[in-house]
N, C-alpha and C positions, 0 to 999 in steps of 0.2 A: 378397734382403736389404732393400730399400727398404720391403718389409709390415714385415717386422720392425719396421724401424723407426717405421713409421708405429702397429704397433700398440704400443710399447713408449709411446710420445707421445702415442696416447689413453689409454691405462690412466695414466699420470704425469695429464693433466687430468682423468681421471674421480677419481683419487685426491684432487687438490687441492680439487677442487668439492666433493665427500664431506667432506673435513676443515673445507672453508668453512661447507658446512650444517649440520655439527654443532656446528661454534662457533656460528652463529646460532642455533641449537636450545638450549645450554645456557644463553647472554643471554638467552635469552627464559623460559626455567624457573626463573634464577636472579634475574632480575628485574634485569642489571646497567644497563641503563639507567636507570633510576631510583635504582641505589644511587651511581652515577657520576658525576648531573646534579649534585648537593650533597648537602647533608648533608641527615637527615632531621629532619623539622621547623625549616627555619628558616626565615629570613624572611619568605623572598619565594614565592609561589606563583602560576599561572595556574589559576582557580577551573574558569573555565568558557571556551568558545568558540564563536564559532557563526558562520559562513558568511552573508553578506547576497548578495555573487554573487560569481563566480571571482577578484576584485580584492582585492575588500574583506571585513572581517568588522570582529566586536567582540570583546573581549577581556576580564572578568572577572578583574583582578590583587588578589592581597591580600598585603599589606604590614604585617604585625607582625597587628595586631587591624583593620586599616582597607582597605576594598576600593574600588579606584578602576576605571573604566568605561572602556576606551579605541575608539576605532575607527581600523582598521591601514586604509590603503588604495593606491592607486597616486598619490595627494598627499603621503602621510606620515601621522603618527600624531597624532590629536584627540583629546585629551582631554574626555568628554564629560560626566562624573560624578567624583568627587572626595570622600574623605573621609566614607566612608558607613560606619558600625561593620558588621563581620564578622557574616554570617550565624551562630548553634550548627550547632556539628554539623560532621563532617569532610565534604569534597565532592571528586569527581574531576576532572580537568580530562577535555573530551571531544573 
């Protein structure tokens, strides 16, 4: 009786993992992370990104038509650039 059990109990968590990675499967085909974060086209955006080392990086924000430069770190957040007109052209953050 105890197999039984025990296989009744992996098939219920093989089932639920299955259900779990198909939900990540469809998020990811449907794009809903990105239809969830906000609306599309508004504001505010993170242009770009880039790693200086495991602490710290820079940060690329733009803000209506203006893109300000930030650098994130284990001090807190520097503003290093400020008020610069928006690149043309649509860009991805990375």
């Amino acid at each position: 009786m105890e197999i039984l059990e025990l296989a009744r109990g992996a098939g219920a968590l093989l089932a639920v993992l299955g259900l779990l990675g198909l939900a990540a499967w469809l998020a990811r085909r449907l794009d809903l992370h990105r239809r969830l974060g906000g609306p599309i086209g508004g504001r505010l955006a993170v242009v770009e990104t880039r790693w200086l080392d495991s602490r710290t990086r820079l940060l690329l924000i733009r803000r209506d038509s203006v893109e300000h430069l930030l650098l994130l770190g284990a001090g807190g957040a520097v503003l290093i650039e400020r008020g610069q007109p928006a690149a043309e052209g649509p860009r991805r953050a990375s």
